[in-house]
N, C-alpha and C positions, 0 to 999 in steps of 0.2 A: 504494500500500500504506500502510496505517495505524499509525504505529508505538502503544502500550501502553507508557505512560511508565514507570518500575520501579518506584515506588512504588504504583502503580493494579494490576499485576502482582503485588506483593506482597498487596496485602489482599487483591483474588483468589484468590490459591495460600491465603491464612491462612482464608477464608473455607471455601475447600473442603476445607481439612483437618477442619473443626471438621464442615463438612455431613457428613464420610465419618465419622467417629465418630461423631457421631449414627446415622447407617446402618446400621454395623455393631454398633449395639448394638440397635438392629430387627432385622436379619438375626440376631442372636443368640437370639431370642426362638426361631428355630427352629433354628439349628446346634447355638448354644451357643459354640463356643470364641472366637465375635467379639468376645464383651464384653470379654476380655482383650487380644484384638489393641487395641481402643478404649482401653481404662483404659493400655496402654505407650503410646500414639501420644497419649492427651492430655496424660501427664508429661512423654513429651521433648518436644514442641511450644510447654506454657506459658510457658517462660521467656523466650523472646524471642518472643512473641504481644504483638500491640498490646493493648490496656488491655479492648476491646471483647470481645475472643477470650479473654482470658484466665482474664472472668466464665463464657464457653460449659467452657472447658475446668477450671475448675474446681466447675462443677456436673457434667459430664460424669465426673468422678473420686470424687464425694460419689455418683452414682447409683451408680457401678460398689460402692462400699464398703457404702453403705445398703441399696441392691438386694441384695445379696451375704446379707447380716443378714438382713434380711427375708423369703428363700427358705432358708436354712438354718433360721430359727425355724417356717418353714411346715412344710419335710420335717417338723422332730423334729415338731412338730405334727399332721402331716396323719394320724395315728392316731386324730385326734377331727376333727372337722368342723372345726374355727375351725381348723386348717394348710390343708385345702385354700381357704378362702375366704380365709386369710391372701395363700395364693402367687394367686387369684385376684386382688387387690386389690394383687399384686406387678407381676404383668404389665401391670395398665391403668394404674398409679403410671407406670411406665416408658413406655410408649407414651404417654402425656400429657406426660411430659416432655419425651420427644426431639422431639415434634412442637411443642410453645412452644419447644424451645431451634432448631428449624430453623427456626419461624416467623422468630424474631428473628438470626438467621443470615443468614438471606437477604435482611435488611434491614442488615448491618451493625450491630448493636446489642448492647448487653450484654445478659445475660440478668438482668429484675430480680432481687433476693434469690438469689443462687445459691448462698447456705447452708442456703437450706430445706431440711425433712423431706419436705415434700408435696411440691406444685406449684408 
């Protein structure tokens, strides 16, 4: 049997916290209430997150807040054309993000710029 020394255990378990919040902010795109479970699960996680997890999870926090803006200015909007193609341009913002921030996830890596507005 192969022991998994505790610190190789640990970035594991940090890795796959960061992969399930990205997830569930995909799965949100059709439940809905996951974005929230994601934005609680990346505040209590970042603080003792190694340096690498910490860039995931604080862009995982800026998407929940920006994403959040960005679909409330589409509703009041969507009575003219530029809200629906706002929350259009919400959804693929988000789906472009979690998939660079799983890209670099699954590589152990920071996420570069993880202050941006965009990507």
């Amino acid at each position: 049997m192969t022991d998994v020394p505790a610190n190789q255990a640990a970035v594991s378990d940090r890795s796959g916290l960061v992969t399930v919040v990205y997830i569930l902010y995909l799965v949100g795109l059709v439940v809905g209430i996951t974005h929230l479970i994601g934005v609680i699960m990346a505040y209590v996680n970042r603080s003792g997150a190694p340096e690498w997890a910490q860039s995931h999870y604080q862009l995982q926090i800026r998407t929940f807040w920006i994403g959040l803006l960005y679909g409330v200015v589409g509703i009041v909007l969507a009575f003219v054309v530029i809200g629906w193609l706002l929350i259009l341009f919400t959804v693929v913002w988000l789906i472009v993000r979690c998939v660079k921030g799983l890209k670099f996830a699954s590589a152990l890596q920071p996420y570069p710029n993880a202050t941006t507005w965009l990507w």
